[in-house]
C-alpha positions in Angstrom: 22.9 48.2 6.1 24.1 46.9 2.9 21.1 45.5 1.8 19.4 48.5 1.7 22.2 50.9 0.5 21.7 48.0 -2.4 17.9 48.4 -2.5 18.3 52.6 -2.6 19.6 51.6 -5.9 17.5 49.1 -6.6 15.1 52.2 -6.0 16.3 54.4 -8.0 16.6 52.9 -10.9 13.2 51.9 -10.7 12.5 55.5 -10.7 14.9 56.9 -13.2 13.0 54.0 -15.6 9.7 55.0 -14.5 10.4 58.6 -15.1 11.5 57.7 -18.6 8.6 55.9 -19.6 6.3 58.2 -17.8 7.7 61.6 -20.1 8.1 59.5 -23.2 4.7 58.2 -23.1 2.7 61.8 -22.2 5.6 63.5 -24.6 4.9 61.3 -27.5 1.0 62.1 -26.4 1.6 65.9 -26.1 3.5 66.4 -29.3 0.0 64.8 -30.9 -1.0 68.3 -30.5 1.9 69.8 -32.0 2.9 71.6 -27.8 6.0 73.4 -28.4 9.4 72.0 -27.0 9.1 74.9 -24.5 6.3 73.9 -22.9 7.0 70.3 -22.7 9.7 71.2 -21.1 8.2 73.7 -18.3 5.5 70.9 -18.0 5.4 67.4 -19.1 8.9 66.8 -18.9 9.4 69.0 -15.3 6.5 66.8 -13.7 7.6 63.7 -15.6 11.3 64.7 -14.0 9.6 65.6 -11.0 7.7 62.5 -10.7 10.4 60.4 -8.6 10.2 63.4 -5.9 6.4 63.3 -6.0 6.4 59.3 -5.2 9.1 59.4 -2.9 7.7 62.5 -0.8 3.9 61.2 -0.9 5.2 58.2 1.0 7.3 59.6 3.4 4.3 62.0 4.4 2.6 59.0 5.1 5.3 57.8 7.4 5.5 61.1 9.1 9.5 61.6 7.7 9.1 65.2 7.8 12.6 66.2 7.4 12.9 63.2 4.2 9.9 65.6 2.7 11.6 69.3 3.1 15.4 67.8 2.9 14.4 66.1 -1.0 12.4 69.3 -2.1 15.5 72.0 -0.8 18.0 69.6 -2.0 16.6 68.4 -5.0 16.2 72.3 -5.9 19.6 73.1 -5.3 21.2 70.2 -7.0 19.2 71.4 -10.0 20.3 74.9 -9.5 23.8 74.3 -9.4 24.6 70.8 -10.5 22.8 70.0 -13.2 22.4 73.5 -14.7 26.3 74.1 -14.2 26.5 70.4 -16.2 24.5 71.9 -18.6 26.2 75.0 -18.8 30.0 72.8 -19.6 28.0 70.8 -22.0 26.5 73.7 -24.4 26.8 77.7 -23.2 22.7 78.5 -21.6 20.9 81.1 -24.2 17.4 81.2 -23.9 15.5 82.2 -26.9 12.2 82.4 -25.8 11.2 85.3 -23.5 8.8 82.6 -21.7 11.5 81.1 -20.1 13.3 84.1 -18.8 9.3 85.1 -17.6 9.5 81.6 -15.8 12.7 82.4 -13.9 11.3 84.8 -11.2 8.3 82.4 -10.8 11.2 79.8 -9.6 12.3 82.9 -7.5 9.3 83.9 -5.8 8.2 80.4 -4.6 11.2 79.9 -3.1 10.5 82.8 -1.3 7.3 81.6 -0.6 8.5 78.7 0.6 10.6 80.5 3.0 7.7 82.2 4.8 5.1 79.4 4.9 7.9 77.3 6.7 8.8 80.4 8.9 5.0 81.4 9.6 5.3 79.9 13.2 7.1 83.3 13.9 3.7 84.7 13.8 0.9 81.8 14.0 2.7 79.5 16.8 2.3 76.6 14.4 5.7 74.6 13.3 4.2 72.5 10.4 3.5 73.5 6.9 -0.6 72.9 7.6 -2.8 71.5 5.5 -4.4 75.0 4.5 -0.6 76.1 3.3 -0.7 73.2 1.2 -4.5 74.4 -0.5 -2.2 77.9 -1.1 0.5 75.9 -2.5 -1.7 73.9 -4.7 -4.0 76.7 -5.8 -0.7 78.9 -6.9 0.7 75.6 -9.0 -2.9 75.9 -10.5 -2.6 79.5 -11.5 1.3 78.8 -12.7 -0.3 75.5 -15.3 -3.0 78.0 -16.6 -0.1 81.1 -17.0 2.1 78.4 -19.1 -0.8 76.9 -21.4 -1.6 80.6 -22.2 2.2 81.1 -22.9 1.4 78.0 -25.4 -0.4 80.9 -27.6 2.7 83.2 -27.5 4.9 80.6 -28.6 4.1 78.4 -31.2 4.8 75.3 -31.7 8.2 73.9 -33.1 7.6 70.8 -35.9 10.3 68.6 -35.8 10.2 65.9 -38.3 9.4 62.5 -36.5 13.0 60.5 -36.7 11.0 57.2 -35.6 7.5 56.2 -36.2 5.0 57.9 -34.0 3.8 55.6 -31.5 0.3 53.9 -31.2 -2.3 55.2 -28.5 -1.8 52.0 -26.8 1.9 52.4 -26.6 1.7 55.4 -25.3 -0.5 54.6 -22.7 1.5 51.2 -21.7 4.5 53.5 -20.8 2.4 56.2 -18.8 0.8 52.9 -16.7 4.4 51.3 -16.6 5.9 54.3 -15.6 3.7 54.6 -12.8 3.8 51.5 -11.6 8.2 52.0 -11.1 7.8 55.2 -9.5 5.6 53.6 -7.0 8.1 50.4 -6.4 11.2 52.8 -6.7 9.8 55.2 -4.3 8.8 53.1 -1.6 12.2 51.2 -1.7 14.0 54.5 -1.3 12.0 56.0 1.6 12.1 52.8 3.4 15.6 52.1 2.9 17.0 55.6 3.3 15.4 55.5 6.9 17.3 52.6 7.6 20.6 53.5 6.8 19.9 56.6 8.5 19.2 55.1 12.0 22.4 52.7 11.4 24.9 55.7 10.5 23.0 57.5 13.4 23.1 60.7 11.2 19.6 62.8 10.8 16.8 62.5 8.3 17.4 65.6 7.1 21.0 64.9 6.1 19.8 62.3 4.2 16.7 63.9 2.5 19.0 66.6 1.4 22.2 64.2 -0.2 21.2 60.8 -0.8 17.7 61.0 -1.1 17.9 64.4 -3.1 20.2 63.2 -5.5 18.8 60.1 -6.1 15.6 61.9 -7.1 17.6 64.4 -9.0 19.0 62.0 -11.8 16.1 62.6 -14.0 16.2 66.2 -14.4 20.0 65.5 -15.1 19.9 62.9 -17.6 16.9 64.5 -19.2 18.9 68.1 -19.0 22.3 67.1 -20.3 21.0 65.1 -23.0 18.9 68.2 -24.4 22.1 70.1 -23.8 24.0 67.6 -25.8 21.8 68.3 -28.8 22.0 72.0 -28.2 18.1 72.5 -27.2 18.7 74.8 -24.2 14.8 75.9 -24.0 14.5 71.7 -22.8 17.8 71.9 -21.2 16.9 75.2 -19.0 12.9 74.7 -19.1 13.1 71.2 -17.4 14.8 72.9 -14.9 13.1 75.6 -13.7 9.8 74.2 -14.6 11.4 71.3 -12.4 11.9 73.5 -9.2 8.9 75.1 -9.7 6.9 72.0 -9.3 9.0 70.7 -6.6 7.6 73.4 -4.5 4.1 74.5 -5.5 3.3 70.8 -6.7 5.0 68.4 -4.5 5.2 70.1 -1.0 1.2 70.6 -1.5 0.5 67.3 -1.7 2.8 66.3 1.1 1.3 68.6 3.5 -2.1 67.8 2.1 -1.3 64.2 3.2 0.5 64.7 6.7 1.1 68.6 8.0 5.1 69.0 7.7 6.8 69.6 10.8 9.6 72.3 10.3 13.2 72.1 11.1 14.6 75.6 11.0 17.8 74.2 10.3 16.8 74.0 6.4 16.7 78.0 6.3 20.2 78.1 5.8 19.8 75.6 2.4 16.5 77.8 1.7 18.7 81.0 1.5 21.5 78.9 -0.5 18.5 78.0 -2.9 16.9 81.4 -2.9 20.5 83.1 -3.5 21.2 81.0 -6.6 18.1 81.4 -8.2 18.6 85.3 -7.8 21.6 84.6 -9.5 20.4 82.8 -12.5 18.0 85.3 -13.3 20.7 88.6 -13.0 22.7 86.0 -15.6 20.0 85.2 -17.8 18.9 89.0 -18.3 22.5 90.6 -18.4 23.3 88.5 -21.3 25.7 85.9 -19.3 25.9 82.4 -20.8 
């Protein structure tokens, strides 16, 4: 067991790394094009943040780890929601400036909801999977939310921010996109693998550990990236990578792993569903009574 609670982290940092290359690379690539900091938040740095959940989930749909899939999506959203954003919080008081990101807030909301009822549809179909056709809903709707935030993009221009470094060459650019890649997919299969392992020596449930371990493993991106905009005092970064973040996690990431391997349901996770669902209602009663 020790030499895979060694190769988790082995696995993990071969994500975070990945992660990092991956949004520096399409960030550097994005800001070409003069994207607001907003957007590459909600977007490039979300699915770039996202990325490690992405990997990690594809392959344990593969494996049929159904509980790995939900437990790393609901736990991964709720270490977001009240770890990293209560991090943030200590860091540098939350004020969002742009109303896009407030807009973006009951998106996060309602496909959590969402969420809820494809994964509680047996009630009324029979079926105990999130089906591949759920995951064609989920997919279309993440479709839908990437063309509402590019037309945000002509509501809120772009912020210039004089370059502190030279910009970087096409080729680099595209050297840490494929490098990036390339980690996520080592990192991911090392923690899927190996998470499953300890698992079945602890004796302790898949879904215990796709909600702790697993989650917060994949989770260190969004915090790093969230506490070091927070550090600098860019809360639209800070609170966009966030949401945008969760957001993904469900519409994006569940899609795709149902799209691969239907995803057998364990009720148990309705009672992290309504932790998730409850904190995200409480975010956006702070965010639009004023609360920092």
């Amino acid at each position: 067991m020790l030499v895979s609670l060694i190769l988790i982290i082995i696995g993990f940092v071969a994500l975070i790394v990945g992660a990092n290359w991956l949004v520096d690379g399409a960030a550097a690539l994005a800001r070409k094009y003069k994207v607001s900091d907003l957007v590459i938040g909600l977007t490039i740095v979300a699915f770039g943040t996202s990325a490690p959940e992405l990997v990690v989930n594809s392959i344990a749909s593969v494996n049929g780890y159904s509980d790995i899939v939900l437990g790393n999506i609901i736990g991964s959203n709720n270490m977001n929601l009240f770890l990293i954003l209560g991090l943030t919080g200590l860091i540098f008081p939350i004020s969002v400036q742009s109303s896009t990101a407030r807009k973006e807030i009951p998106i996060s909301l309602l496909a959590a909801l969402l969420l809820l009822l494809l994964l509680n549809d047996f009630r009324f179909t029979g079926l105990t999977s999130a089906s591949r056709l759920d995951g064609l809903v989920l997919m279309a709707l993440f479709g839908l939310f990437l063309y509402y935030v590019f037309l945000q993009m002509k509501k809120d221009p772009a912020v210039v921010v004089e370059e502190q470094h030279k910009p970087l060459s096409t080729f680099s650019i595209w050297r840490l996109i494929v490098f990036g890649l390339a980690g996520l997919i080592l990192g991911g299969r090392l923690v899927v693998v190996n998470s499953v392992s300890v698992a079945e020596a602890l004796g302790i449930s898949e879904k215990i550990i796709g909600l702790t371990i697993v989650a917060a493993g994949t989770s260190l991106p969004e915090l790093v990236t969230s506490v070091v905009a927070a550090t600098k005092k860019n809360t639209d970064i800070a609170i966009g990578n966030i949401i945008g973040s969760n957001i993904f996690n469900i519409l994006l990431i569940l899609s795709v792993s149902s799209l691969i391997n239907p995803i057998t349901y364990n009720v148990r996770f309705n009672t992290d569903l309504y932790i998730l669902i409850g904190g995200t209602l409480m975010l956006l009663l702070f965010m639009l009574t004023g609360k920092r």
